[in-house]
Each structure stands twice: as structure tokens, then as C-alpha cells.
N, CA, C and O atoms as CSV, one atom per row, in Angstrom:
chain,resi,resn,atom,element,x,y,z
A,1,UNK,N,N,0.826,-1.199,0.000
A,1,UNK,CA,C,0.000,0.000,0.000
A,1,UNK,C,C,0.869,1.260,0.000
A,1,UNK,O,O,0.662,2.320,-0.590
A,2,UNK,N,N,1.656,0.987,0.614
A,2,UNK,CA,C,2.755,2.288,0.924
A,2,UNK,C,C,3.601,2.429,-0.660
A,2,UNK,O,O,4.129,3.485,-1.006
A,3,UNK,N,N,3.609,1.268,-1.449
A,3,UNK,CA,C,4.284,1.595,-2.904
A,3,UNK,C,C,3.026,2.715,-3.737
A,3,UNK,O,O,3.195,3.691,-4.467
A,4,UNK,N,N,1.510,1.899,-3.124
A,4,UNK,CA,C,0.710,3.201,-4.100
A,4,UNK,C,C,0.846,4.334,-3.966
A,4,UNK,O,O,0.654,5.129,-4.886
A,5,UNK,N,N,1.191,4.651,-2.852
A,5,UNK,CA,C,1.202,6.265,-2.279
A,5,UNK,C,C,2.195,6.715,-2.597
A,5,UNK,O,O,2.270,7.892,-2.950
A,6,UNK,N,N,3.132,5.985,-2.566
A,6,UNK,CA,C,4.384,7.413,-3.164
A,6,UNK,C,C,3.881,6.638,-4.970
A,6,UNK,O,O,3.199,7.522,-5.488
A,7,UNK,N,N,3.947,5.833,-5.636
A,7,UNK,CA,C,3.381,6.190,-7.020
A,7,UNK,C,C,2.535,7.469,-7.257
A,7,UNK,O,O,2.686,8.359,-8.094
A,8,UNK,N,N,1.397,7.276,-6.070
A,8,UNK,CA,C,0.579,8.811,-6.689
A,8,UNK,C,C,1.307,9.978,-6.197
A,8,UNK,O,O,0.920,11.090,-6.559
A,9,UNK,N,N,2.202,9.879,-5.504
A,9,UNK,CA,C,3.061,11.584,-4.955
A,9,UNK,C,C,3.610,11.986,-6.440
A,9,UNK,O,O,3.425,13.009,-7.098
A,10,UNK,N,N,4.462,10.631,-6.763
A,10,UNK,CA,C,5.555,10.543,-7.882
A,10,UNK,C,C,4.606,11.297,-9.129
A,10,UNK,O,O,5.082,12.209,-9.806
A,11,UNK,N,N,3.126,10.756,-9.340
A,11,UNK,CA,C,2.430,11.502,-10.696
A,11,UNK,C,C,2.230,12.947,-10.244
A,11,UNK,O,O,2.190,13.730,-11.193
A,12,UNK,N,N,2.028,13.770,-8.444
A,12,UNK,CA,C,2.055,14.695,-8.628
A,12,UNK,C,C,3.155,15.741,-9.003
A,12,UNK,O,O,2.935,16.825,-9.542
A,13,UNK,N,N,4.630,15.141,-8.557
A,13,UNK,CA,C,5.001,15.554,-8.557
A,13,UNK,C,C,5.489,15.864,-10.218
A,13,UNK,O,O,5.784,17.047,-10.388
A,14,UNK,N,N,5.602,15.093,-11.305
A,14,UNK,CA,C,5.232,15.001,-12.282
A,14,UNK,C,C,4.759,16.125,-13.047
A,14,UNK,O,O,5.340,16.914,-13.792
A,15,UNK,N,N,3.124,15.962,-12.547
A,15,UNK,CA,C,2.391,16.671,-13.087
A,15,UNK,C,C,2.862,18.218,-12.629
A,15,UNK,O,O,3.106,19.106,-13.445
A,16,UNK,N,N,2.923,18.334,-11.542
A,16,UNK,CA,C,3.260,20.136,-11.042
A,16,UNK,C,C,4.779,20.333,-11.971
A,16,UNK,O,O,5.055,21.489,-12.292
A,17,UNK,N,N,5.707,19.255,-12.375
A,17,UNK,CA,C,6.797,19.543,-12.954
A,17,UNK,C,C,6.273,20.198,-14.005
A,17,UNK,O,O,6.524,21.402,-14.064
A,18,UNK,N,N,5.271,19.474,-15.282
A,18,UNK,CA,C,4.974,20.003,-16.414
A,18,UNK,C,C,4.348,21.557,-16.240
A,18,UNK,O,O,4.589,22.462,-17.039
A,19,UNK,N,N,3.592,21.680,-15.177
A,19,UNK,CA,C,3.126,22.615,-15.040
A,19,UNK,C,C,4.043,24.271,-14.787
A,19,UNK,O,O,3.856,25.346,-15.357
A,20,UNK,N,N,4.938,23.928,-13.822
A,20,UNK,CA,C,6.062,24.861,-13.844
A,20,UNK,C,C,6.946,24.906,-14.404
A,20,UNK,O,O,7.924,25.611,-14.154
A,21,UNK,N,N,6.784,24.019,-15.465
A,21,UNK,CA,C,8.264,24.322,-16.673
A,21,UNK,C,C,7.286,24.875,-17.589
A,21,UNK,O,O,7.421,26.062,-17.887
A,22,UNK,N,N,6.354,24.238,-18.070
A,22,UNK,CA,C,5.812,25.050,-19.791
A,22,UNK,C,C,4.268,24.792,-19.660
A,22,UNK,O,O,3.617,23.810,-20.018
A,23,UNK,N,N,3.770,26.237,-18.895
A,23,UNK,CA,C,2.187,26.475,-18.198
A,23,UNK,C,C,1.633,26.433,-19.151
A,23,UNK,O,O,0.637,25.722,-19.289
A,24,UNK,N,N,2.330,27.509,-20.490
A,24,UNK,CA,C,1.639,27.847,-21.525
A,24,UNK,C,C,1.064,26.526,-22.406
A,24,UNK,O,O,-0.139,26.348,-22.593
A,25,UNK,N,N,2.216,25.547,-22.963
A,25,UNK,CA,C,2.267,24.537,-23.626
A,25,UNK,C,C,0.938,23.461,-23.256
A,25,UNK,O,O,0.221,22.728,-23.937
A,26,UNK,N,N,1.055,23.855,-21.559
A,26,UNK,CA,C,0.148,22.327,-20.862
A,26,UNK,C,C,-1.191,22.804,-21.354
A,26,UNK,O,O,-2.039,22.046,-21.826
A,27,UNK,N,N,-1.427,24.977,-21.124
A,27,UNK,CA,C,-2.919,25.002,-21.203
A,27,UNK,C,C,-3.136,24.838,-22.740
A,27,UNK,O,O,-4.305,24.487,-22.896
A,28,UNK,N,N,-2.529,24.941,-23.880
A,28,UNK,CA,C,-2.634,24.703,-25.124
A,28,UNK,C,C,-3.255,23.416,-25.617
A,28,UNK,O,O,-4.106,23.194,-26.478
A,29,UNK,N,N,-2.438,22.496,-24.653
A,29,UNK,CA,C,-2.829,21.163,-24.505
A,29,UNK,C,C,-3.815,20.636,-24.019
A,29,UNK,O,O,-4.245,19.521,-24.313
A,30,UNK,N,N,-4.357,21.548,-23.065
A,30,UNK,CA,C,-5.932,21.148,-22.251
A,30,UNK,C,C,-7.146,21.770,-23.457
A,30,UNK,O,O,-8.162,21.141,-23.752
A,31,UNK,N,N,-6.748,23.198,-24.077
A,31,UNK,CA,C,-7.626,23.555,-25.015
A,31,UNK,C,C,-8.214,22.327,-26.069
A,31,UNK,O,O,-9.357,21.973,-26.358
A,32,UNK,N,N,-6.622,21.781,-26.565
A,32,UNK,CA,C,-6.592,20.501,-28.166
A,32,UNK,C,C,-7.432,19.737,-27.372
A,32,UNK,O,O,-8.521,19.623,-27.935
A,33,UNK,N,N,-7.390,19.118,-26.213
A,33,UNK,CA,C,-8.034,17.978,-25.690
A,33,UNK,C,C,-9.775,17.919,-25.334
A,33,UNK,O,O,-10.528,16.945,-25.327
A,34,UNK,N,N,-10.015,19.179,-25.090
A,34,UNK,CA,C,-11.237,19.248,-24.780
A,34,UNK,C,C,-12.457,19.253,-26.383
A,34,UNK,O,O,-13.682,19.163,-26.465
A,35,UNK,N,N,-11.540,19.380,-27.260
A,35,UNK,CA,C,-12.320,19.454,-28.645
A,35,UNK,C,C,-12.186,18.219,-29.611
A,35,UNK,O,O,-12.589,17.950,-30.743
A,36,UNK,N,N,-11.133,17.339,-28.256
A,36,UNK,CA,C,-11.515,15.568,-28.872
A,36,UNK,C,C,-12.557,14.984,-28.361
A,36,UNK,O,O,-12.825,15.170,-27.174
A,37,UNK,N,N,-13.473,14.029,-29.300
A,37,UNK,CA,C,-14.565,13.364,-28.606
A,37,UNK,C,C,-14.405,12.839,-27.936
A,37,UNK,O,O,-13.186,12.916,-27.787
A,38,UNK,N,N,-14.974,11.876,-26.876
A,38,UNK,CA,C,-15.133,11.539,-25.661
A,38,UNK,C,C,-14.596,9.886,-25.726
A,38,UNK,O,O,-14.336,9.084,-24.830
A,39,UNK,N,N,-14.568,9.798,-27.031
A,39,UNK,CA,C,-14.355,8.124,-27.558
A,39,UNK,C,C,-12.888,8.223,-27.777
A,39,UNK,O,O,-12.401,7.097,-27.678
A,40,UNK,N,N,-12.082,9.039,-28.010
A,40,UNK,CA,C,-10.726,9.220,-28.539
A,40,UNK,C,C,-9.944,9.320,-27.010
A,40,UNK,O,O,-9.001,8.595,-26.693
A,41,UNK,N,N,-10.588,10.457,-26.074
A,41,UNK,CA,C,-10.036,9.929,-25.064
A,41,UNK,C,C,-9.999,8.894,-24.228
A,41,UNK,O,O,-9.163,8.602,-23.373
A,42,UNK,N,N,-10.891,8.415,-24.524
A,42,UNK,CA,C,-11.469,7.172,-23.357
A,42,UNK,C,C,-10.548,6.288,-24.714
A,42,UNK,O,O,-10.856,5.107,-24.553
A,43,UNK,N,N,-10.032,6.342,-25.365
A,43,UNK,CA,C,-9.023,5.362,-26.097
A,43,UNK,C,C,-7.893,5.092,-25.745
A,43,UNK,O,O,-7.239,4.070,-25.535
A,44,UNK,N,N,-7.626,7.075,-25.677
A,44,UNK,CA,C,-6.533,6.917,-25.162
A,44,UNK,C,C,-5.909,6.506,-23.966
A,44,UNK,O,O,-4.788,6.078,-23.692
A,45,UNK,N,N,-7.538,6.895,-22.949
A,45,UNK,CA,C,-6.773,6.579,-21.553
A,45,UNK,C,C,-6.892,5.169,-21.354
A,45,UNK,O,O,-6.566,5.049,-20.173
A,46,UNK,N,N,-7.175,3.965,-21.811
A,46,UNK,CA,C,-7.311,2.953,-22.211
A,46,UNK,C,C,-5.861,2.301,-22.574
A,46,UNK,O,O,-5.438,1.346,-21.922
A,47,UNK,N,N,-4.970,2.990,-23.878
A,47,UNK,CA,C,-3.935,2.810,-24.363
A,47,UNK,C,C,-2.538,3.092,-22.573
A,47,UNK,O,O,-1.683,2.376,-22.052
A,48,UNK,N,N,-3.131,4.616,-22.265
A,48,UNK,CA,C,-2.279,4.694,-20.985
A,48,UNK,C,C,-2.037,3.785,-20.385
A,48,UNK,O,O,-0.917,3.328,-20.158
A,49,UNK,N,N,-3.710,3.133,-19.815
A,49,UNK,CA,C,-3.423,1.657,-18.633
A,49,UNK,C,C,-2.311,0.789,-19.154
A,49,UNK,O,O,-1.239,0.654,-18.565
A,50,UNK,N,N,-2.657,0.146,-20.413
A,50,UNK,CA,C,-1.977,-0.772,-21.068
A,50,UNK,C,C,-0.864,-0.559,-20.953
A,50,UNK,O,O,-0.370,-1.599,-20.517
A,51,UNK,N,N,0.005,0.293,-21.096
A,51,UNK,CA,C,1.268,1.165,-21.373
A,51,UNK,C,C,1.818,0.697,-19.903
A,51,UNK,O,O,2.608,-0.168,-19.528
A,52,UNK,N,N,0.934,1.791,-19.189
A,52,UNK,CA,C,1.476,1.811,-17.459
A,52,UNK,C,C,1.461,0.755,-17.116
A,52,UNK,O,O,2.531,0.499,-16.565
A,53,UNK,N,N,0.452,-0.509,-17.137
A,53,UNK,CA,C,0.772,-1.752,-16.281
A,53,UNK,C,C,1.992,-2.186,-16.805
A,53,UNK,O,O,2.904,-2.305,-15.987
A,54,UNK,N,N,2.202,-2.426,-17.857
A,54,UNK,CA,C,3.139,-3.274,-18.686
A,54,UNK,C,C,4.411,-2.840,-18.264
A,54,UNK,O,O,5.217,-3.612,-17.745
A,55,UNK,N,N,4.658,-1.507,-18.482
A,55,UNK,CA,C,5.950,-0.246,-17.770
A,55,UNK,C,C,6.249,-1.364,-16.030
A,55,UNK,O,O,7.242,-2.012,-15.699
A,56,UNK,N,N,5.137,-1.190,-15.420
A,56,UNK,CA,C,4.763,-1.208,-13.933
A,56,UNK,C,C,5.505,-3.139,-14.057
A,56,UNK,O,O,6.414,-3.433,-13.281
A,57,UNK,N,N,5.120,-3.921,-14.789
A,57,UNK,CA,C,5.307,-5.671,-14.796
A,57,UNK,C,C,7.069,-5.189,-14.830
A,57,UNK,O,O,7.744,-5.437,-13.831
A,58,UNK,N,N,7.625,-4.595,-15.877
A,58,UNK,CA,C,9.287,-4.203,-16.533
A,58,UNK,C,C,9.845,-4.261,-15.378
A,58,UNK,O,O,10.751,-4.976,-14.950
A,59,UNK,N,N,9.068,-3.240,-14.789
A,59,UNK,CA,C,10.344,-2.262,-13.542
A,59,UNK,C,C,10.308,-3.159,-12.097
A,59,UNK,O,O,11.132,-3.000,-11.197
A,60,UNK,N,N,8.997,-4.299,-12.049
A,60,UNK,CA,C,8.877,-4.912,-11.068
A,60,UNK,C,C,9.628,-6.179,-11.314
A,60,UNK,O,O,9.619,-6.999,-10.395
A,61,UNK,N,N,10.105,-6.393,-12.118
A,61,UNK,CA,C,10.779,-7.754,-12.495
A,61,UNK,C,C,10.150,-8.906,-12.999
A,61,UNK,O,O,10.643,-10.009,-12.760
A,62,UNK,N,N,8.964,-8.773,-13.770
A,62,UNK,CA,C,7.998,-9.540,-13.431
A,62,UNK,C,C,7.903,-10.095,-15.046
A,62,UNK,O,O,7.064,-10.939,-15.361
């Protein structure tokens, strides 16, 4: 349990990185995203899981 919790610190910290290096770039990026349909993201975040578990099996030795 204690590995989930710093995983989710690790995405904030992450995320606040993108945010204080290139604010402009990220909100550009929230604009493009909101004018994809709802099926493209839910694809993509779909493709993410896949990605992340698989990443997550690599790094665990598994």
C-alpha cells in the first residue's frame, strides 16, 4: 500500500513539474483535448493503462 502512495506523490510531482516548466504549452494542450470526442479519449486513456501496467510488470521484475 505504501508503494501506491508514493506512485501517486511521484504523478504529482510530475504533473506540477509540467506545469512549472511550460504552463503555456500544458494550457494549449488542455484547449486541443477538450475538442476531442469523448471516444478518442477514453481510447486513449485505455492505451495509458496498457502502457502503465506493462511499464509497472518491466520495472517490477515480473
Amino acid at each position: 500500500m505504501i508503494d501506491l502512495w508514493a506512485a501517486l506523490c511521484l504523478v504529482l510531482v510530475l504533473e506540477g513539474l509540467l506545469l512549472f516548466v511550460a504552463p503555456q504549452a500544458w494550457q494549449e494542450m488542455a484547449h486541443r483535448i477538450q475538442s476531442l470526442p469523448p471516444r478518442n479519449l477514453r481510447i486513449g486513456g485505455a492505451v495509458m493503462i496498457v502502457v502503465g501496467l506493462v511499464c509497472l510488470q518491466l520495472v517490477r521484475g515480473g
